[in-house]
Every structure is written in C-alpha cells, then in structure tokens.
Rosetta silent file (secondary structure, phi, psi, omega in degrees, C-alpha in Angstrom):
SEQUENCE: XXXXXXXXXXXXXXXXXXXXXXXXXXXXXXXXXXXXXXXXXXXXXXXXXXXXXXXXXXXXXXXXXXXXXXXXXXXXXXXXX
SCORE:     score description
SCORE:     0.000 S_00000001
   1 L     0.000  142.334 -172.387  104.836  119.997   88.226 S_00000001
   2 E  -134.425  118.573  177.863  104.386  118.789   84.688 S_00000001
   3 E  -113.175  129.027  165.520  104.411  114.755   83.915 S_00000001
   4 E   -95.495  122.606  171.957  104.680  113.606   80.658 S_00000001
   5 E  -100.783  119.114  165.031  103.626  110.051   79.993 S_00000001
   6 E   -86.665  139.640  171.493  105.574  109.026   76.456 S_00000001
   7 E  -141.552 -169.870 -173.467  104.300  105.709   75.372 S_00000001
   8 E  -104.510 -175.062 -177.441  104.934  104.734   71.360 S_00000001
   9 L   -80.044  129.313  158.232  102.670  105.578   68.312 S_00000001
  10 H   -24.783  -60.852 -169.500  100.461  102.486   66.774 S_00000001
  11 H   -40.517  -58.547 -170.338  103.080  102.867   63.974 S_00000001
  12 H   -71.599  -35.318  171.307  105.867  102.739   66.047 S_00000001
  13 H   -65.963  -30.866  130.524  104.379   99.745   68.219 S_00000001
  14 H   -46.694  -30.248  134.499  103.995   97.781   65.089 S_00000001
  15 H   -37.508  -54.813 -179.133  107.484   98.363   63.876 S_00000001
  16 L   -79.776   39.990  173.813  108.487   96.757   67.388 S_00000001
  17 L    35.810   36.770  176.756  106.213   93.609   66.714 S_00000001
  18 L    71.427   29.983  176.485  103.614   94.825   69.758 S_00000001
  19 L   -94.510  129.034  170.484  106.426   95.261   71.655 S_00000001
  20 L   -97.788 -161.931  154.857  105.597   99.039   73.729 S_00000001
  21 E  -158.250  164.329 -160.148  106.793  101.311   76.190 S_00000001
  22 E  -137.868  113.377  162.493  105.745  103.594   78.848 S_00000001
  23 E  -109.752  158.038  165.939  108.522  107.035   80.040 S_00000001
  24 E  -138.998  124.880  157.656  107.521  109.177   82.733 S_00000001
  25 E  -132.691  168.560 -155.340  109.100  112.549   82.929 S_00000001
  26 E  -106.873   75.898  178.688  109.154  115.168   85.701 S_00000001
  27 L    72.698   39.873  156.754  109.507  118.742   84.394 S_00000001
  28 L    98.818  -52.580 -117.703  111.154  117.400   81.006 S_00000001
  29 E   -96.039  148.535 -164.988  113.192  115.152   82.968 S_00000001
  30 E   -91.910  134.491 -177.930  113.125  111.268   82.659 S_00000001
  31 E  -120.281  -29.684  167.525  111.920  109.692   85.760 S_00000001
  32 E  -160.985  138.433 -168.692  110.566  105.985   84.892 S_00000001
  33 E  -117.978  108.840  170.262  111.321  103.818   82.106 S_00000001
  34 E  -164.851  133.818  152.735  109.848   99.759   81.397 S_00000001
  35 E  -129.719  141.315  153.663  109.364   98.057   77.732 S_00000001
  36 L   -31.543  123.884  169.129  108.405   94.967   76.347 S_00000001
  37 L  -140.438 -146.080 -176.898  111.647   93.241   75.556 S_00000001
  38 L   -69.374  138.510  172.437  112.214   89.611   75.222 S_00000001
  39 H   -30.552  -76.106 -166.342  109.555   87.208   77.271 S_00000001
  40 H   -81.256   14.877  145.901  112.557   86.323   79.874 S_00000001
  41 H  -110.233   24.089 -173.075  113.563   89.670   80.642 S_00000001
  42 L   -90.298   94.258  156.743  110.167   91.231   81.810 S_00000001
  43 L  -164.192  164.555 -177.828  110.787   91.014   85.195 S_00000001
  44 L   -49.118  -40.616  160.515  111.458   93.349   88.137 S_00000001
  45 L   -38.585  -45.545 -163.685  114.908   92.509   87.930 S_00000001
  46 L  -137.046  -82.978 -174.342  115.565   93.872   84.272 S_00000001
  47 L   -73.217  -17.640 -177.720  112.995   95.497   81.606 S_00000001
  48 L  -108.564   43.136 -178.782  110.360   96.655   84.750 S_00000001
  49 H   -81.621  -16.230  165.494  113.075   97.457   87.104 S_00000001
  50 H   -66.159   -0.211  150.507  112.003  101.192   87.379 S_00000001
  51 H   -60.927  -45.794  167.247  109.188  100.023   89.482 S_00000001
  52 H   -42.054  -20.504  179.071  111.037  100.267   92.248 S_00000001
  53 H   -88.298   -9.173  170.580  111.384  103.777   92.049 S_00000001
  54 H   -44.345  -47.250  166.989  107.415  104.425   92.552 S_00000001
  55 H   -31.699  -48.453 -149.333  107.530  104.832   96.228 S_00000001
  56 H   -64.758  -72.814  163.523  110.011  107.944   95.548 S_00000001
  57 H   -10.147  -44.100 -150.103  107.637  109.058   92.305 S_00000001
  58 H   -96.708  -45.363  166.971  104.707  108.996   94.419 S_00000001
  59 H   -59.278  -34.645 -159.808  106.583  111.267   97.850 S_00000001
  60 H   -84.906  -29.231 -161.546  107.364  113.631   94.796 S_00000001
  61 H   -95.188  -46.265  161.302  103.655  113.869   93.375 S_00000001
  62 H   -58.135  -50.291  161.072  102.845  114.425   97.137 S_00000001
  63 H   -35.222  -57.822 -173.942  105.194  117.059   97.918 S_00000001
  64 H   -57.747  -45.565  177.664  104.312  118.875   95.160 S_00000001
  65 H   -95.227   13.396  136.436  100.638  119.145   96.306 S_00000001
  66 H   -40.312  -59.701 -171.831  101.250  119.762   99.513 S_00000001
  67 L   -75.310   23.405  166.930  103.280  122.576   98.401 S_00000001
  68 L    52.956   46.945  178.671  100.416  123.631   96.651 S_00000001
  69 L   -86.976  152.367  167.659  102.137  123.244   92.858 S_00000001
  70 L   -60.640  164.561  164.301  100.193  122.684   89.924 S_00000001
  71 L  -159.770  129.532 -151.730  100.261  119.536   88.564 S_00000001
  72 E  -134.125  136.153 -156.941   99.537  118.943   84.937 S_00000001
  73 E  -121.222  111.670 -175.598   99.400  115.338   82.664 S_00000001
  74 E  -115.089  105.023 -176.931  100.599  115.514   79.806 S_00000001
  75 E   -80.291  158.107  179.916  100.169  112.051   77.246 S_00000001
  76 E  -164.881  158.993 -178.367  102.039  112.058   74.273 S_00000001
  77 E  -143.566  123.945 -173.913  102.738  109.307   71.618 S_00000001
  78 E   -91.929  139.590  172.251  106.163  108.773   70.063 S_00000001
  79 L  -100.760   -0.017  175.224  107.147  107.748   66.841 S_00000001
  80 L  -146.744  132.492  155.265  110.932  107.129   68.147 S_00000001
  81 L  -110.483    0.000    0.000  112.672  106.876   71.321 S_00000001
C-alpha cells in the first residue's frame, strides 16, 4: 500500500493567504480531503467532513498489514490542486 500525503507548497500556501490543505491518497487514489476555508465553515459538518471517514482509513491501513503488504509514506508538496 502506498499513501501519499499532498499538502500545498509555502508558495502555494501564501497565494491562499495561510489558508492549507492536507489529501490522502491510497494507491494514487484520493481517500481524505480537509482545507482551511472560511472561519465558519471549518467544522465537521463542511471543510473537515472527511474525518469521518478515519475509522474506515484506519481498518484499511490494518488490513493491509495484516495481510502482510508493504506500506510506504509518501509526502509531497503541491504547487496546485
């Protein structure tokens, strides 16, 4: 299993007025998503709502090392998303 954390480039985080973001993907695939967006939509509800999916993320990261796959971290910093 190969996770990619995308988060943005200083450049790109300074374009967005210190607004970031944080992807997780699975084997290229996008799996969790949350940004900074306006003050009154940072909530569980709307820009972090892909917390909810951690339980499942976490049964996935376990499976795999049961099932005795590699699993490999990959960070990376974007200048666009």
């Amino acid at each position: 299993m190969k996770v990619t954390v995308k988060s943005l480039s200083e450049k790109l985080y300074e374009k967005r007025d210190c607004r970031d973001m944080l992807e997780i993907l699975i084997d290229g695939k996008s799996s969790f998503t949350v940004f900074d967006g306006e003050p009154e939509d940072a909530t569980l509800a709307r820009d972090f709502n892909d917390c909810w999916s951690i339980p499942g993320l976490m049964r996935v990261a376990f499976d795999a090392g049961k099932n005795g796959e590699d699993f490999e971290v990959e960070n990376v910093n974007v200048d666009e998303f």
